[in-house]
N, C-alpha and C positions, 0 to 999 in steps of 0.2 A: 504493500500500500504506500509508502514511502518511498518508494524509485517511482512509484509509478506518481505520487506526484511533484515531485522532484523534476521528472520530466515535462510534465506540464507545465511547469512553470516556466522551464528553461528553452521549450518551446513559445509559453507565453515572451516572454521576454527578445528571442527574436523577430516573431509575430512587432513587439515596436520598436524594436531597432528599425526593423524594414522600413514601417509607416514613418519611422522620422527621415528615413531618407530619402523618401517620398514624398515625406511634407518638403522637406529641406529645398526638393527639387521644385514644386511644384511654384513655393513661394519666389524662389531664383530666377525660374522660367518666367515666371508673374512680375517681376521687378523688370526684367529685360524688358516682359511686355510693355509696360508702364512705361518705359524712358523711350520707347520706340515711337507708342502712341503722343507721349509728348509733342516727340522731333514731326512725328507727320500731323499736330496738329496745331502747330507752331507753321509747319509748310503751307497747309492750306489755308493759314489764316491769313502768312505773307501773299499765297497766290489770288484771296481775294479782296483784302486789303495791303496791297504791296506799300502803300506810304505810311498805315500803321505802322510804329516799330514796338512790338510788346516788352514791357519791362519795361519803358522809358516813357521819360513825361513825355505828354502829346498833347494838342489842344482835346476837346470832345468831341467824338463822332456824329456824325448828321444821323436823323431818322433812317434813312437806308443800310445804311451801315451799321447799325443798331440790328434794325430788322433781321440784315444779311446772320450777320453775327450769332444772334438770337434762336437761329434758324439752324444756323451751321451746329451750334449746341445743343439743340434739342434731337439731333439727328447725333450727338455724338455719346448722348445718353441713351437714345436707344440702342446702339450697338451695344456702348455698355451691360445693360442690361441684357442682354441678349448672351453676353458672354457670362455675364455674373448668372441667369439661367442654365448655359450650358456646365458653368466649373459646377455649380446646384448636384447638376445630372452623374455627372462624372464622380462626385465626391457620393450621393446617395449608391452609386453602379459599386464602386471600390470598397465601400465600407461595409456593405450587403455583404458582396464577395468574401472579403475577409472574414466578417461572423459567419459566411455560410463554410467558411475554411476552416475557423475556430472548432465550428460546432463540430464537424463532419470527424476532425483529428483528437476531439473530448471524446467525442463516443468512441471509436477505436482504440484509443490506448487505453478508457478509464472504464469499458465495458462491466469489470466489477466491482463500480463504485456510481453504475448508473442510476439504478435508485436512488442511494440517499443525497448524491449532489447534483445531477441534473437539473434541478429548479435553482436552486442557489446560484448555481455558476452561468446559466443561464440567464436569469436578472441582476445580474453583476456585468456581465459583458455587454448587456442590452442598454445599462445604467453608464457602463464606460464609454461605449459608441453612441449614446445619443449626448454626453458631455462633451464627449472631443468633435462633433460634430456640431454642436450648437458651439462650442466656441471657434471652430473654424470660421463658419457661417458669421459670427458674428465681428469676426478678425476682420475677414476679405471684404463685409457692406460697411465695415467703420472704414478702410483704407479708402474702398470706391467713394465714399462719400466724402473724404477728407479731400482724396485728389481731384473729384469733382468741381466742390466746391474752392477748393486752392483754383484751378483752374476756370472759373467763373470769374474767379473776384479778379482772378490778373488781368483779363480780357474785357470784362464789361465791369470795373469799379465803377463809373457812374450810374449804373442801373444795379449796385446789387441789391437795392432790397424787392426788387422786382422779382429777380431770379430766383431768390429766396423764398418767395412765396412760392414761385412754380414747384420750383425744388420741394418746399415742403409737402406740397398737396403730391407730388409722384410720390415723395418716398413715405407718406401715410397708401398713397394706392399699391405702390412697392410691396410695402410690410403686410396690407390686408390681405395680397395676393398670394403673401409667402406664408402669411399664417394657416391660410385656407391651404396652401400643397401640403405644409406643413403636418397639420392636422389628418390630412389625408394619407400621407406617408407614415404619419405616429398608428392611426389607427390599420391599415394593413398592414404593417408588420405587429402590430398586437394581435390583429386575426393569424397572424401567421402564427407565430408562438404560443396563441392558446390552440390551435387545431394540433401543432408538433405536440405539446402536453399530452394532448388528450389523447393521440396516438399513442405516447409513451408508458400513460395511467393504462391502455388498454392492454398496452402488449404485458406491463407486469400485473395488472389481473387474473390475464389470463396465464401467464407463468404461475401467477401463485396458486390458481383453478386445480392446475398441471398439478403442479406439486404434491397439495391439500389430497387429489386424487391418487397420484402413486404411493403416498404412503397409507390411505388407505387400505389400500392392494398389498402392500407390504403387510400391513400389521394384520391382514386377514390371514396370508400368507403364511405366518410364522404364527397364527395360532392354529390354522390348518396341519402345519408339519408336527407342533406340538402335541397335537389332538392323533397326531400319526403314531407320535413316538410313546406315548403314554400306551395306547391302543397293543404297538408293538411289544411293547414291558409286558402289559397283561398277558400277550398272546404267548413270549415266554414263558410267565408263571405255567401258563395253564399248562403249556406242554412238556416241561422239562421240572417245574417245582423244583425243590433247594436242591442245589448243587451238593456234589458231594456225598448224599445223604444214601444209606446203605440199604434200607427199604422201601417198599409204597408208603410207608404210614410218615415214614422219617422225611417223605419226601413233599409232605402236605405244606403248603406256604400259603400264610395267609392273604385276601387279596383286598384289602381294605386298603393299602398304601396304593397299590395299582389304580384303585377304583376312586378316590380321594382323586391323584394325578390326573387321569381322563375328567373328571367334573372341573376342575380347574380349570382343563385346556380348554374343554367344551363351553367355555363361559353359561350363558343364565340358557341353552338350547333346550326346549321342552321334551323335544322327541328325546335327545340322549339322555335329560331325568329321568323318564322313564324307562329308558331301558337300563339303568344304574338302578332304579328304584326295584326292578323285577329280581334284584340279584336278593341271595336269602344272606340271613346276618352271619347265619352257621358258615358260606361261604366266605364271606368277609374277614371274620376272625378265625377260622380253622383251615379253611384251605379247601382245595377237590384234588383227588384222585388226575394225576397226570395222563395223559393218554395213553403212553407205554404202558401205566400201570392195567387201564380197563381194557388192553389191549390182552393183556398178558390172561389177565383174572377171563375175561372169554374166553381162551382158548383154552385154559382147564375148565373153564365149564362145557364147552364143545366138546371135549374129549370127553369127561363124565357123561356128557348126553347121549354122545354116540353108543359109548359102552352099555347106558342101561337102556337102550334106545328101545325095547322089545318088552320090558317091565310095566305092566299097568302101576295102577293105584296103589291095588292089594296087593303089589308083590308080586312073586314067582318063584319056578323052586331052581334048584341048583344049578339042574342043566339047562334051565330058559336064561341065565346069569349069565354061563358059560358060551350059549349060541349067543346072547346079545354082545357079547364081549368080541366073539372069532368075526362074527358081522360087521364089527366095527372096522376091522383090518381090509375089509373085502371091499366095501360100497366106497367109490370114488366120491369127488363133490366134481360134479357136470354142471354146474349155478353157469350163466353167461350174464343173463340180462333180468330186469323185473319186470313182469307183465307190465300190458297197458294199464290195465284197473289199479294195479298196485302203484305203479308211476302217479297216476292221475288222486291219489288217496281215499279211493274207492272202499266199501265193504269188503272184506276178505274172510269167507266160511276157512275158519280155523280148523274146523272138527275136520274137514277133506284133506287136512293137510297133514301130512306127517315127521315125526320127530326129524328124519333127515333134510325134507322140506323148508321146515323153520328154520332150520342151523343153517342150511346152506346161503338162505335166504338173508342171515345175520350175519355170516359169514363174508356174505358179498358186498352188505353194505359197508362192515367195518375195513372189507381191504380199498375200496372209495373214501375213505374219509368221513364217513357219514355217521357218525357216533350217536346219535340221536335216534335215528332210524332202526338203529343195529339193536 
């Protein structure tokens, strides 16, 4: 922030070196012109009064020569003016330029410091160029009006309070003229810098719009991942339960810390309370059964089933124990798929089904993942 304005300044700074060598020239050029317009107006007064000698007593000139005179000077104030309009145009063209120079090399170099000082530096530069500008302006109509009127009094001293009058009523028509461009000029460049404003207020609203929205997106984001990773804890506990641990029973973890973490993540969501709510408390502070474990505890109950696969209610005797048991070694599991009806969560006549039926049928779901089903 401090190189950067450091640079500005040092930028500013050549920014009026230049303008003073500028001014320097302009006033030098102006002076030249001045002593020129003298000589040719000194010439044409000898070519129309050649026995006038100016600067030197002379008797009084006649009415014609008055007239002549009076004429040739009102024709010499208009060019005046004419020229004091164009240097107007010239100086209003150059000093635009420059603030449109100014502005163009602020926004480039101070792009992140456009917010807070834009307006500042902006009515500061506005307040500099319309200073050095009204005192130009009112340098170069003090000078034209000194050398005018110097040159009046040399030429026609017996008529100066004539001329005096004229002179005053142009230079009130002068000044009314200049206040109205004036004012004209004050107010579009005002329109000009409140419409650049209002571009500038838009474009950082809409930055800030931007913004306000990406981190939105963020902070959804990262309770999303959270709501991820607590989820992923859980699904841990459930499947693996404490580490280390040398039994199913040893293996129970409680899932209260798990289930606390997901409620967190999930901030105030209705649908995740309840399904946090459906969890039992015995869950919470005791634990479940890992999936290896109801993996494992099936398949000795498969195995038992198979074995008494042929034993009713009441029992059976030795050798119905014995055939259900060599049966057990014999009958393959052929399971592939589940009916449609069973797929679809249909009625399913149990009594038609048989012990290897059922097994196989649990069998199938538990090697799918489907622990619920099974």
């Amino acid at each position: 922030k401090s190189l950067a304005e450091l640079k500005y300044a040092v930028e500013n700074i050549k920014t009026i070196i230049s303008q003073s060598e500028r001014d320097s020239k302009v006033v030098s050029d102006y002076r030249n012109l001045v002593e020129s317009g003298r000589e040719q107006f000194e010439a044409e007064v000898r070519s129309l009064l050649p026995e006038v000698k100016l600067g030197e007593t002379s008797d009084k000139l006649t009415r014609d020569e008055l007239n002549l005179l009076i004429a040739h000077a009102h024709r010499k104030v208009l060019q005046l003016q004419n020229q004091l309009a164009r240097l107007q145009a010239e100086s209003e063209t150059l000093e635009h330029d420059r603030f449109k120079e100014a502005l163009n090399k602020q926004r480039d170099d101070d792009a992140g410091l456009l917010e807070a000082k834009v307006n500042a530096s902006l009515e500061k530069q506005k307040q500099q160029l319309e200073v050095e500008y009204k005192r130009k302006v009112a340098q170069l109509r003090e000078e034209l009006e000194s050398e005018l009127r110097a040159q009046l009094k040399r030429q026609a001293a017996a008529h100066s309070d004539h001329l005096a009058d004229v002179l005053t009523v142009q230079e009130k028509e002068l000044e009314s003229k200049w206040s109205e461009l004036l004012q004209d000029k004050v107010q579009t460049e005002k329109d000009k810098y409140l419409s650049s404003v209002a571009v500038m207020q838009g474009q950082l609203d809409g930055l800030k719009n931007a913004l306000t929205a990406r981190a939105d997106v963020d902070k959804a984001a990262y309770s999303a991942r959270e709501l991820w990773l607590a989820c992923e804890s859980l699904r841990s506990a459930l499947r693996l339960g404490k580490e280390g641990a040398k039994s199913w029973e040893e293996q129970l973890k409680p899932l209260d810390e798990h289930i606390t973490a997901i409620k967190t993540a999930g901030g105030e969501n209705s649908y995740l309370s309840a399904v946090i709510g459906a969890v039992s408390e015995e869950a919470r502070t005791r634990g479940v059964y890992t999936e290896d474990a109801l993996r494992e505890r099936f398949i000795k109950v498969d195995r038992i089933c198979k074995r008494v696969s042929m034993i009713g209610d009441n029992g059976g005797s030795l050798i119905k124990y014995m055939l259900s048991y060599v049966q057990s070694f014999l009958i393959l599991n052929a399971f592939e798929y589940l009916p449609g009806s069973e797929v679809r969560d249909e009625e399913v006549p149990v009594d038609s089904l048989s012990v290897y039926d059922i097994l196989a049928r649990a069998r199938y779901c538990l090697d799918k993942d489907d622990l619920l089903q099974s």
